[in-house]
C-alpha positions in Angstrom: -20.7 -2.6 34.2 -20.4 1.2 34.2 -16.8 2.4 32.4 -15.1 3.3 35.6 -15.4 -0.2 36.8 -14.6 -1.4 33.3 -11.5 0.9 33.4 -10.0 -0.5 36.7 -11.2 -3.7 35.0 -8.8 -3.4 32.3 -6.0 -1.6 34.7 -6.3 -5.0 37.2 -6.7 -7.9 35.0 -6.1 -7.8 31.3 -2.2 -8.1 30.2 0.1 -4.8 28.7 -1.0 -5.6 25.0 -4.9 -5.8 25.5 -4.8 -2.9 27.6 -3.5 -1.1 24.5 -5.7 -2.6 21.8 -8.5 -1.0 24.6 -6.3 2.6 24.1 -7.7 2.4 20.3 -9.2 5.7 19.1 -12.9 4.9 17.9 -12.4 5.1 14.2 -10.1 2.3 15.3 -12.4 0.0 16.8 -15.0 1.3 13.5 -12.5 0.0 11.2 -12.1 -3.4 13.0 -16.0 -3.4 13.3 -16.3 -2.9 9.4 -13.4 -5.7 8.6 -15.2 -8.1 10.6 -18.6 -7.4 9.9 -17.8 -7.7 6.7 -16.7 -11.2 6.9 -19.7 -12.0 8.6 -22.4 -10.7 5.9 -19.7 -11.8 3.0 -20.3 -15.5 4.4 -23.3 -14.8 5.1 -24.5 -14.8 1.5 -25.2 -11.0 1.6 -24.8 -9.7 -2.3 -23.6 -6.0 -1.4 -20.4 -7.7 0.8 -19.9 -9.8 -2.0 -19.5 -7.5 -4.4 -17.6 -4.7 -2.3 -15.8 -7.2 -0.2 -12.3 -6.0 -0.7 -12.9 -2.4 -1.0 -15.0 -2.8 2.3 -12.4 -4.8 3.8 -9.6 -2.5 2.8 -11.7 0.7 4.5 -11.8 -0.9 7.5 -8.2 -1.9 7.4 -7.1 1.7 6.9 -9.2 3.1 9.9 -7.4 0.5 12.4 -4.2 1.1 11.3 -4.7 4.7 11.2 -5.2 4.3 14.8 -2.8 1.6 15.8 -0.3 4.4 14.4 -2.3 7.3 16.5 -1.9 5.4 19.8 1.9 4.9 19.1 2.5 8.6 17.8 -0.1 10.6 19.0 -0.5 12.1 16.0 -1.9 10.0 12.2 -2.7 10.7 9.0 -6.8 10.7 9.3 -6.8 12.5 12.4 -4.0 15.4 11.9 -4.0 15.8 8.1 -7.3 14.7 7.1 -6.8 16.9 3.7 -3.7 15.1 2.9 -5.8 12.0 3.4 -8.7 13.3 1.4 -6.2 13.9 -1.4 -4.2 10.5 -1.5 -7.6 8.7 -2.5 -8.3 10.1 -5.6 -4.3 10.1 -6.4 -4.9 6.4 -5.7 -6.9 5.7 -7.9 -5.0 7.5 -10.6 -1.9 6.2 -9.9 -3.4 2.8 -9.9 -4.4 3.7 -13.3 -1.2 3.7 -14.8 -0.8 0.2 -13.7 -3.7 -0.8 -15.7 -2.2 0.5 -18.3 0.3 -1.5 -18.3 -1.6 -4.2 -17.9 -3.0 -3.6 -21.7 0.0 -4.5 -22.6 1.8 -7.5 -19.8 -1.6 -9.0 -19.6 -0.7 -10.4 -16.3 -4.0 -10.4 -14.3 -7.7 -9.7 -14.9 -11.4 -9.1 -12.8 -13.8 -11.2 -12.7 -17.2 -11.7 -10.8 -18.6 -7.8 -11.5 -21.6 -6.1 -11.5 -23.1 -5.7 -14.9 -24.3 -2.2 -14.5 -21.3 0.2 -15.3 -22.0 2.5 -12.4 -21.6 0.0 -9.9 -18.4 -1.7 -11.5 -17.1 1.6 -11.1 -18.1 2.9 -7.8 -16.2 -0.8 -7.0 -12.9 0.1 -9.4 -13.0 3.6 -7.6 -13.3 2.6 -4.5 -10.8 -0.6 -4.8 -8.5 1.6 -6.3 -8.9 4.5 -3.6 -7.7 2.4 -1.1 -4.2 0.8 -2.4 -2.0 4.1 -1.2 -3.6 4.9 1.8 -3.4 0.9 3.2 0.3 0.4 2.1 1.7 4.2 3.4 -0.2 3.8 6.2 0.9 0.2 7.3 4.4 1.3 6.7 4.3 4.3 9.2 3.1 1.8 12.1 5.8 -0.4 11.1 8.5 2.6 11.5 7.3 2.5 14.9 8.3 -0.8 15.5 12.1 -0.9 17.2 13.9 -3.2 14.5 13.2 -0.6 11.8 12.6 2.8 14.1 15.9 1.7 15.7 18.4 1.2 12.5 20.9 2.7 10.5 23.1 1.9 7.8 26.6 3.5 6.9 26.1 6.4 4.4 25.3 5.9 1.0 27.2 8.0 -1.4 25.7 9.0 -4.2 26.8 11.0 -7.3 25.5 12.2 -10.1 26.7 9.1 -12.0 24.6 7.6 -10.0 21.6 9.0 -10.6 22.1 9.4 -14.5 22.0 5.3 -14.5 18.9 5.5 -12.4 17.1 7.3 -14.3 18.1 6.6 -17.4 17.0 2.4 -16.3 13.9 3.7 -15.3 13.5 4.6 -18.6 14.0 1.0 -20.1 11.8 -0.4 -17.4 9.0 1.8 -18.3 9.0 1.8 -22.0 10.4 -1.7 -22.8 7.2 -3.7 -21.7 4.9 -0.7 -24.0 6.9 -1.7 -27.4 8.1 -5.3 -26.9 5.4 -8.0 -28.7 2.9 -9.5 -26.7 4.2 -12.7 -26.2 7.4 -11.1 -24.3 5.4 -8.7 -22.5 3.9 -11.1 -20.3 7.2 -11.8 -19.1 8.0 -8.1 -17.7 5.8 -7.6 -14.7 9.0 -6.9 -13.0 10.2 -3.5 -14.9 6.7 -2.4 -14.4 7.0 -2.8 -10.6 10.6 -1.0 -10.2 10.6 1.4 -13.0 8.9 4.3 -11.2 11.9 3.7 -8.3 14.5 4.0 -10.3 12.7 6.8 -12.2 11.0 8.9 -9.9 13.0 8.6 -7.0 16.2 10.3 -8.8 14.0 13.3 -9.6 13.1 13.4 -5.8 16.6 13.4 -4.8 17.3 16.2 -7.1 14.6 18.7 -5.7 15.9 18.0 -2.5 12.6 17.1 -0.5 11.5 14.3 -0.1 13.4 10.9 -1.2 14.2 7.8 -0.3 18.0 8.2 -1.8 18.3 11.4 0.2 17.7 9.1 3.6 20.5 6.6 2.1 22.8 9.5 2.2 21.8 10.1 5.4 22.5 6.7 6.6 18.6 6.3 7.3 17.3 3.3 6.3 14.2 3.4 8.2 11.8 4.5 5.8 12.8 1.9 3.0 12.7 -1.1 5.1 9.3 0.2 6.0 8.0 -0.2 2.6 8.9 -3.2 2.1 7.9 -4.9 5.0 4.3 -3.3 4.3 4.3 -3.8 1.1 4.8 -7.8 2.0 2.2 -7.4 5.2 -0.4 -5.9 2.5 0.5 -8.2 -0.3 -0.6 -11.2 2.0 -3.7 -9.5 2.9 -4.8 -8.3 -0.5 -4.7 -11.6 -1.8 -6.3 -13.5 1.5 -9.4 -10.7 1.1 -9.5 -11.2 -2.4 -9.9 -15.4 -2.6 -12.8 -15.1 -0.5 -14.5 -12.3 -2.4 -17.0 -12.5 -5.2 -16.1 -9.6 -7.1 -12.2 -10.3 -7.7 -8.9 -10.5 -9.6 -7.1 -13.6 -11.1 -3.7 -13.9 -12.7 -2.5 -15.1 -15.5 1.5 -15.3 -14.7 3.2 -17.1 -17.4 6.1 -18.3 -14.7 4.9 -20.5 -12.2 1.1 -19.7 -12.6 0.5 -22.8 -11.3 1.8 -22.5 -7.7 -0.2 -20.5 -5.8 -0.9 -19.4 -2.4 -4.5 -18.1 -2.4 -4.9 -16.7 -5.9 -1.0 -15.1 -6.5 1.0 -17.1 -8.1 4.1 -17.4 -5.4 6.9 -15.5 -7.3 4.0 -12.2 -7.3 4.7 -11.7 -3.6 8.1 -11.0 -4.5 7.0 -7.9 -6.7 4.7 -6.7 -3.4 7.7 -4.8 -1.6 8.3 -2.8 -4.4 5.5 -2.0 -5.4 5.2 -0.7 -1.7 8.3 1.8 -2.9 7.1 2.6 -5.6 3.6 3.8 -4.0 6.3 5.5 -2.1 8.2 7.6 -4.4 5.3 8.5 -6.7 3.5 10.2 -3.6 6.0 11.8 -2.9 7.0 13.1 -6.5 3.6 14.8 -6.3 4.2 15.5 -2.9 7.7 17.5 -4.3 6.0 19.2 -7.2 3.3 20.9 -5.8 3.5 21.3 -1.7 6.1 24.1 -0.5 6.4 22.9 2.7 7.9 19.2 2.0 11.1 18.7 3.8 13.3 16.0 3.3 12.4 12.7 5.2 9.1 13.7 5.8 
């Protein structure tokens, strides 16, 4: 079939919604060619794919939803800022850092299943690791797109320096509380470690007037926020569907609930996927604030 038939082919015959998925830029149809030839070789028995399953899965993911939010745009983060792309791996992988930190201390999940040669457990942290920002920020700019969220406002938040000072000043708690508590209470405060940086960082981003999320509150714009959390939910799911079919992987040791589990999260850890999705969010942006002129608010 030559691609002018194929063309009026897919004109003719195929419904609105295929005739779109067809409208995919290639790195699109790469990415959904890498997420499924992935599953293939991972059942397949093939060692490489089981060991860089989710990093390989979460590559591919990124490509296609790069795309999806090209075709709906015209314009994406891979294709129009490709060094703002470049950056937010390795910024990935640091932020993701200071969660593992943290985990020293809350204890509250663990890797198991990897290579015994250092270099290749840590091409598979990096590369893991590179992905997380990239997959949730990118997942939440297709879902502003989507008319329930690109579509709604809220009234005005007002916000005053009173405000803020409590903000900040619980951010605090939730960051420093889990580092000094004993051990056996720290495995109980997953929760501060998943909002502190929101109630930390995002008060800071406010106050340099670029880019916040409590600046859009003011503004009555809640698009951004809901967003998030809806992506942060979307790539919760997937993280923990790729990961219970992977070999090289992550178990949890949740003291509440542990038990109860949907794949291999505990069911009260999806709850602490949306904000993490903000707080992926805000520390972007912080960076974002510090050291790039050209930031304007809402961006």
């Amino acid at each position: 079939m030559t691609p002018r038939i194929l063309e009026l082919f897919i004109k003719s015959y195929m419904p609105k919604e295929a005739r779109k998925l067809f409208s995919l830029k290639p790195h699109g149809w790469l990415g959904l060619a890498v997420i499924g030839g992935s599953e293939i070789l991972l059942f397949s028995g093939v060692s490489f794919v089981n060991t860089y399953f989710t990093p390989l899965a979460w590559s591919g993911y990124i490509l296609f939803v790069d795309s999806l939010v090209f075709r709906k745009k015209g314009t994406s983060l891979i294709i129009d800022r490709p060094s703002e792309f470049g950056l937010m791996l390795p910024l990935s992988i640091a932020f993701w850092l200071i969660f593992e930190f943290y985990n020293l201390y809350i204890k509250n999940w663990h890797y198991v299943g990897l290579p015994e040669e250092l270099h290749l457990r840590w091409l598979g942290y990096a590369w893991a690791f590179a992905t997380i920002w990239p997959a949730i920020l990118e997942t939440a700019e297709a879902l502003g797109e989507w008319p329930p969220i690109s579509k709604r406002k809220i009234r005005a938040l007002r916000i005053t320096k009173k405000h803020l000072y409590f903000s900040l000043a619980l951010g605090v708690v939730c960051l420093i509380f889990p580092l000094v508590v004993p051990p056996e209470l720290a495995k109980y405060l997953a929760a501060p470690v998943w909002l502190g940086f929101i109630f930390f960082l995002d008060p800071l981003n406010y106050w340099m007037g670029k880019q916040s999320l409590l600046a859009d509150l003011r503004r009555g714009d809640p698009r951004i926020l809901y967003s998030l959390l809806i992506s942060g939910l979307v790539c919760g799911v997937l993280w923990e569907f790729w990961n219970y079919w992977a070999g090289a992987k992550w178990h949890y040791t949740v003291p509440i609930l542990g038990h109860v589990k949907i794949f291999e999260m505990p069911v009260l850890g999806y709850l602490g996927f949306p904000p993490f999705a903000v707080e992926c969010y805000v520390m972007l942006a912080f960076v974002r604030n510090l050291f790039c002129s050209r930031v304007t608010p809402g961006e």
